[in-house]
C-alpha positions, 0 to 999 in steps of 0.5 A: 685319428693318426690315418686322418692327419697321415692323410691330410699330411700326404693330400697337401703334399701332393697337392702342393707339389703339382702346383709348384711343378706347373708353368703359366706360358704367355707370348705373342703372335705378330703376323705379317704379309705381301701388303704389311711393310712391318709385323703387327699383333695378331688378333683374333689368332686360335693358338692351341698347346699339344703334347708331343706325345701321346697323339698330341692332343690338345691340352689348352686353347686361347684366342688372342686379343688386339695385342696379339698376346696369349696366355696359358696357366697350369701347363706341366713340364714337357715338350709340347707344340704351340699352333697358330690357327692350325697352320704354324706349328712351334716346337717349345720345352715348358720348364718347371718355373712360375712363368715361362715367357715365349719369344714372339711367334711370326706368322705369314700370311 
């Protein structure tokens, strides 16, 4: 009976501590060009979120709506890449908090 609660005890530290360490991202993507006098929200736009590490690969993807927002949840603390539709590429540093806003991300087309 004792290994039992032990158990239980050790699973909900475990469990309690990865969520706490995980950061939900959210940002935006504007875009601008030859024919845009300003920058505009990016619709549409594929921004994925690698791992520097490790052969980066992909650990989240999201398709960004009118409002050229994006958001990612559960992401651990790390260096990672930010892409916008596999051509613009941001260096970030995820910190361990609940939510980590991205300054707005420019991309020229």
């Amino acid at each position: 009976m004792k290994s039992r609660w032990l158990l239980a005890i050790i699973c909900c530290f475990f469990f309690g501590t990865t969520a706490v360490n995980a950061t939900d991202l959210r940002g935006r993507v504007d875009a601008t060009g030859p024919y845009a006098s300003a920058p505009f929200p990016l619709a549409k736009a594929t921004v994925e979120i690698k791992r520097q590490d490790s052969g980066q690969s992909v650990v989240a993807s999201y398709r960004t709506g009118r409002d050229g927002m994006y958001y990612f949840r559960n992401i651990q603390p790390g260096q990672y890449l930010l892409v916008v539709n596999n051509s613009l590429s941001v260096p970030i540093q995820v910190s361990a908090k609940a939510l980590q806003d991205i300054g707005p991300l420019l991309f020229r087309y």
